[in-house]
Backbone as CSV, one residue per row, in Angstrom:
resi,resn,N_x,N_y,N_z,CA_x,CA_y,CA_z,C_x,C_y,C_z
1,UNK,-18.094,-24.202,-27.862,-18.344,-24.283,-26.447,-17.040,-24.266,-25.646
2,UNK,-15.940,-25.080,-26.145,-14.739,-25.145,-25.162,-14.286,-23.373,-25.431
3,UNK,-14.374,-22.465,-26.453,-13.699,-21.454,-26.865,-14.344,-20.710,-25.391
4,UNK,-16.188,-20.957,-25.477,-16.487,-20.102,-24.338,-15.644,-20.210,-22.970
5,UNK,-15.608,-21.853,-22.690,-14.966,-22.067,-21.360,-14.036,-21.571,-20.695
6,UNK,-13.131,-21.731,-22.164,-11.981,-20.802,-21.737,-11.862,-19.669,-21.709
7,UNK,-12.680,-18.675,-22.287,-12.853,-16.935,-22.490,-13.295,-17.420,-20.472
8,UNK,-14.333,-17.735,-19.988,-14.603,-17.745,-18.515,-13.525,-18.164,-17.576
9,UNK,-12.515,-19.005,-17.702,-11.610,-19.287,-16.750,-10.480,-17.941,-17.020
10,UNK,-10.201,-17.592,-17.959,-9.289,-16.544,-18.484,-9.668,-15.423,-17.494
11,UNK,-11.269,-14.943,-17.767,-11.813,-14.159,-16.915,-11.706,-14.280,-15.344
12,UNK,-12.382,-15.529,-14.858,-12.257,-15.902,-13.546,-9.961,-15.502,-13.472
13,UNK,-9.233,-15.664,-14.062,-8.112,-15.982,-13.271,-7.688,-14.491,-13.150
14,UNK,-8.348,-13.461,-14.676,-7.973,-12.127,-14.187,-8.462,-11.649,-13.130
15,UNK,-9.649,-11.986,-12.528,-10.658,-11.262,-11.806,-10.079,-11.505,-10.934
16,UNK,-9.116,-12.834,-10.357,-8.692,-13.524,-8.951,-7.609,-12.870,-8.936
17,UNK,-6.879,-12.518,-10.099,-5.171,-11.761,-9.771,-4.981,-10.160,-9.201
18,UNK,-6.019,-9.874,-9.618,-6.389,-7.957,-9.263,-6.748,-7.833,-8.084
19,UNK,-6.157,-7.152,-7.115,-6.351,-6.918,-5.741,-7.625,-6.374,-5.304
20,UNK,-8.409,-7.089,-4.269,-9.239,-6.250,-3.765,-9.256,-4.907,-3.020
21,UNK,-9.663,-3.793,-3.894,-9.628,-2.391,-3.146,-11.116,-2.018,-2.912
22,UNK,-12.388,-2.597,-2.742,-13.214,-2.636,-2.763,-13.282,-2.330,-0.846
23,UNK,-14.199,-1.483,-0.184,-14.752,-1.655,0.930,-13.699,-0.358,1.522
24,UNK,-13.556,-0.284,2.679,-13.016,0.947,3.957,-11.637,0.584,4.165
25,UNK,-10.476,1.711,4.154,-9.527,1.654,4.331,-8.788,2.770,5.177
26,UNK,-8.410,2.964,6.367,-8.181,3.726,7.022,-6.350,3.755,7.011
27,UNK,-6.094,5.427,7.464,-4.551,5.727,6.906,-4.155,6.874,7.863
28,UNK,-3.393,7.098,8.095,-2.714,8.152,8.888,-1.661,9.085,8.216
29,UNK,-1.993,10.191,7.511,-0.914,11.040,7.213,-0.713,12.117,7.737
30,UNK,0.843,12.558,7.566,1.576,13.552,8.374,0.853,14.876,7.632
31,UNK,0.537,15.901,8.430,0.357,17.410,8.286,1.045,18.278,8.771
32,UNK,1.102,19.352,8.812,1.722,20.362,8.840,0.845,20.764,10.384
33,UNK,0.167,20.358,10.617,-0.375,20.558,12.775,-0.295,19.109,13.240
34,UNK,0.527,18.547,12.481,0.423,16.652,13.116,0.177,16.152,11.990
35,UNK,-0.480,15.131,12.922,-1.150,14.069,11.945,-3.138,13.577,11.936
36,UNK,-2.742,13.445,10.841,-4.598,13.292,10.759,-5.149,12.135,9.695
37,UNK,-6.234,11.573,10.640,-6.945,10.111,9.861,-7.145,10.348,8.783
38,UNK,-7.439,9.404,8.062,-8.305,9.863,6.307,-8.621,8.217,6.156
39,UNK,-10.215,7.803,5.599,-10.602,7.141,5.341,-10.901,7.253,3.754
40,UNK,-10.679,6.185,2.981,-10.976,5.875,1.584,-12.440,4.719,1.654
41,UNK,-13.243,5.067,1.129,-14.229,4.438,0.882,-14.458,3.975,-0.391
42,UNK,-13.731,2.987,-1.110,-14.476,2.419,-2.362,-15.447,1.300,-2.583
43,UNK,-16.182,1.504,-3.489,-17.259,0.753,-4.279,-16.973,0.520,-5.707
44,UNK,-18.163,-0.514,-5.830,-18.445,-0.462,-7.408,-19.815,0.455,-7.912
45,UNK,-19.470,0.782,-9.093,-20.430,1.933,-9.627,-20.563,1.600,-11.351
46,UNK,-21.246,0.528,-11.329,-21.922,-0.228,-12.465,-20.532,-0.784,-13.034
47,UNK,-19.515,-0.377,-14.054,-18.111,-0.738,-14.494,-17.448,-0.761,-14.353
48,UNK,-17.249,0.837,-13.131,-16.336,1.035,-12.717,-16.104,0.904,-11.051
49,UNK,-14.818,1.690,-10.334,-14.986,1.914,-8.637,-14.763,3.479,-9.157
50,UNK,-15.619,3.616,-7.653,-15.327,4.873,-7.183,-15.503,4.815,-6.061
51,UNK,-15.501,6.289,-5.312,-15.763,6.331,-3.320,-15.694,7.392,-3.392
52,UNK,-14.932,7.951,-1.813,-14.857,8.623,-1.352,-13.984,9.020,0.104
53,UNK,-14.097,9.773,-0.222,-12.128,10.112,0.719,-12.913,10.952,2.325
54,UNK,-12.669,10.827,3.933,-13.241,11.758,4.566,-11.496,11.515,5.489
55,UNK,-11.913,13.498,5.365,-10.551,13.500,6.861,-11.077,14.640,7.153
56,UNK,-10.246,15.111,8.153,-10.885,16.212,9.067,-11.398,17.509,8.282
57,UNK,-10.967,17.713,7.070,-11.080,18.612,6.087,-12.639,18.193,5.405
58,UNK,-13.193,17.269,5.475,-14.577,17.123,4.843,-14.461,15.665,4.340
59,UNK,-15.463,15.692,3.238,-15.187,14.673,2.596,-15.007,15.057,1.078
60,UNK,-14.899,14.365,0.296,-14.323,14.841,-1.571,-14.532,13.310,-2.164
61,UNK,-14.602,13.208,-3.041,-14.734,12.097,-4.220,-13.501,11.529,-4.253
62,UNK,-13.514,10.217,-4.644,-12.481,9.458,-4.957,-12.595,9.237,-6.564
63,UNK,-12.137,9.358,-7.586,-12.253,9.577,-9.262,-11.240,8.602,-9.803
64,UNK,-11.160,8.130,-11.011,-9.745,7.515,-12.088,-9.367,6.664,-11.248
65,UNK,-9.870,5.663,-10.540,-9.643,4.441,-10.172,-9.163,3.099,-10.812
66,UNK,-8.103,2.673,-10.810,-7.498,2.184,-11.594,-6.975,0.691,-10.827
67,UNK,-7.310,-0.270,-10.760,-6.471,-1.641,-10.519,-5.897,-2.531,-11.254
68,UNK,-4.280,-2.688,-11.558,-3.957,-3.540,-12.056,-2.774,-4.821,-11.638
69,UNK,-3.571,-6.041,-11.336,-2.688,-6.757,-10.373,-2.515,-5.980,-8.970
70,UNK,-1.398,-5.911,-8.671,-1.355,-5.341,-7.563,-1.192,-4.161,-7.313
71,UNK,-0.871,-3.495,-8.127,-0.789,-1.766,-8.613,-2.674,-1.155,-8.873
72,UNK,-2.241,0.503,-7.537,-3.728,0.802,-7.647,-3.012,2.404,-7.841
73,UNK,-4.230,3.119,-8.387,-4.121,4.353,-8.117,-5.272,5.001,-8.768
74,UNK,-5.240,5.954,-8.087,-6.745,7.173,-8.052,-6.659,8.108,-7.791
75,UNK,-7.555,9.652,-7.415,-7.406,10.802,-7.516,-8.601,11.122,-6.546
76,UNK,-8.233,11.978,-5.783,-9.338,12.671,-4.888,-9.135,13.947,-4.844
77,UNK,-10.640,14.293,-6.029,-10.828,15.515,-6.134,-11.430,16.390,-5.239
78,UNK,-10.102,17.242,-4.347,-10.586,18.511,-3.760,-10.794,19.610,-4.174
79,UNK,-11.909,19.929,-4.567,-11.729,21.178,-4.855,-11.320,21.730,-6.507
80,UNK,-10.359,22.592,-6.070,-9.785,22.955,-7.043,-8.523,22.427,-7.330
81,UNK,-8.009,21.247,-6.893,-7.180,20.529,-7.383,-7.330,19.249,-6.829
82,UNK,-7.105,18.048,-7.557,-6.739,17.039,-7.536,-5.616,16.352,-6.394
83,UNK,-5.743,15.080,-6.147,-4.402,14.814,-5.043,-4.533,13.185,-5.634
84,UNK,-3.535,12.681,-6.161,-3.031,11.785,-7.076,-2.544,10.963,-6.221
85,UNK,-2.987,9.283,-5.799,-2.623,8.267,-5.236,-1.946,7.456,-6.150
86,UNK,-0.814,7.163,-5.770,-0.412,5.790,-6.521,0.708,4.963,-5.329
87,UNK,0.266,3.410,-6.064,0.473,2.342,-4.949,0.505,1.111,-5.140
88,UNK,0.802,0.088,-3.952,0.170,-1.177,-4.099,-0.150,-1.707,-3.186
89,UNK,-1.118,-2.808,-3.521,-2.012,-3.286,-2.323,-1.623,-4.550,-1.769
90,UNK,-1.488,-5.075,-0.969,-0.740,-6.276,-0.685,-1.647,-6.676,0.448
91,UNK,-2.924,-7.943,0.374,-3.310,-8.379,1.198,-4.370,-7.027,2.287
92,UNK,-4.365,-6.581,2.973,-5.035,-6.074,3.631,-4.302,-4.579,3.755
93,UNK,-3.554,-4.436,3.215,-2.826,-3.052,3.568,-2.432,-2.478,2.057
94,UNK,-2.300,-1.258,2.179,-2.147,-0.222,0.733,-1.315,0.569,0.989
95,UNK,0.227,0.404,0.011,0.779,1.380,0.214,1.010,2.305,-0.980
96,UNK,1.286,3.684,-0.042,0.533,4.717,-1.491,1.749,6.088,-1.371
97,UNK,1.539,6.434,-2.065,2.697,7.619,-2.835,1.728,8.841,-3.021
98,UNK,1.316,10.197,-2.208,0.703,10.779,-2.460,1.450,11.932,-3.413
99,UNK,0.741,12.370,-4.365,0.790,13.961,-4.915,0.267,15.288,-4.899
100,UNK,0.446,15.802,-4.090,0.170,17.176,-3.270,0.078,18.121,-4.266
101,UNK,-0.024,18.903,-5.454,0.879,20.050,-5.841,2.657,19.492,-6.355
102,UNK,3.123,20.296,-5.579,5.093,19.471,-6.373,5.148,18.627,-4.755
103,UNK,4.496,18.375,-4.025,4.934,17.542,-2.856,4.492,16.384,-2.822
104,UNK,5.667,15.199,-2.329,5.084,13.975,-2.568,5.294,13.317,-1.170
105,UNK,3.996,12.540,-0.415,4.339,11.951,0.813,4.073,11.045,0.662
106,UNK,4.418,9.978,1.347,4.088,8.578,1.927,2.929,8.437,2.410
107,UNK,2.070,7.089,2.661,1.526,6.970,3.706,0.535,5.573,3.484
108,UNK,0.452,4.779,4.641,-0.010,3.665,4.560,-1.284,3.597,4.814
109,UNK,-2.319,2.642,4.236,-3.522,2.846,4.728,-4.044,0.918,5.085
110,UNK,-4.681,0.779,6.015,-5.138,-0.514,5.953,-6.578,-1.027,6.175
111,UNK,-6.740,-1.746,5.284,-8.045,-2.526,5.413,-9.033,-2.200,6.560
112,UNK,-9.907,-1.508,7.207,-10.855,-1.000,8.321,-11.381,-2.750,8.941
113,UNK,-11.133,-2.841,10.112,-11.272,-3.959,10.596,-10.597,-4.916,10.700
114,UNK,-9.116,-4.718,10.218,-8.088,-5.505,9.892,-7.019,-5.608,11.090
């Protein structure tokens, strides 16, 4: 019984250390005619997260969702290629490292309602 207890607090302390990326996160990145919104929408999807990405271009899937501690990263598949997030989340805000093709931009996104 104590073996279980502790397999559950072990659990509870990982579950508390991994950042919440769960719910709406709104971001502003630079384009090539300006700049333009992009919302990340994640959920849970039985084991895993997934979502979904909308900017003025449509919307596309959010895929390979990954949280560890404070390090996140994922992939939003457009199309015929992929665009590779990696980051970290700190409290209500996400900062992320995009992968374009060979181009890599910045760009911050924060918590929707925050």
């Amino acid at each position: 019984m104590k073996i279980f207890r502790l397999l559950l607090i072990a659990l509870f302390v990982v579950s508390a250390s991994a950042a919440d990326i769960l719910g709406k996160w709104k971001a502003t990145a630079a384009g090539p005619d300006g700049s333009m919104e992009i919302e990340f929408n994640f959920k849970n999807a039985g084991d895993k997260i997934t979502g979904t990405s909308t900017s003025p271009m449509g919307e596309a899937p959010i895929t390979d969702v990954k949280v560890e501690g404070d390090k996140v990263s994922f992939i939003v598949d457009v199309g015929d290629f992929k665009i590779m997030h990696k980051g970290t989340i700190s409290g209500d805000e996400m900062k992320l490292k995009v992968d374009i093709g060979d181009q890599t931009m910045e760009m911050t996104a924060r918590r929707a309602g925050s």
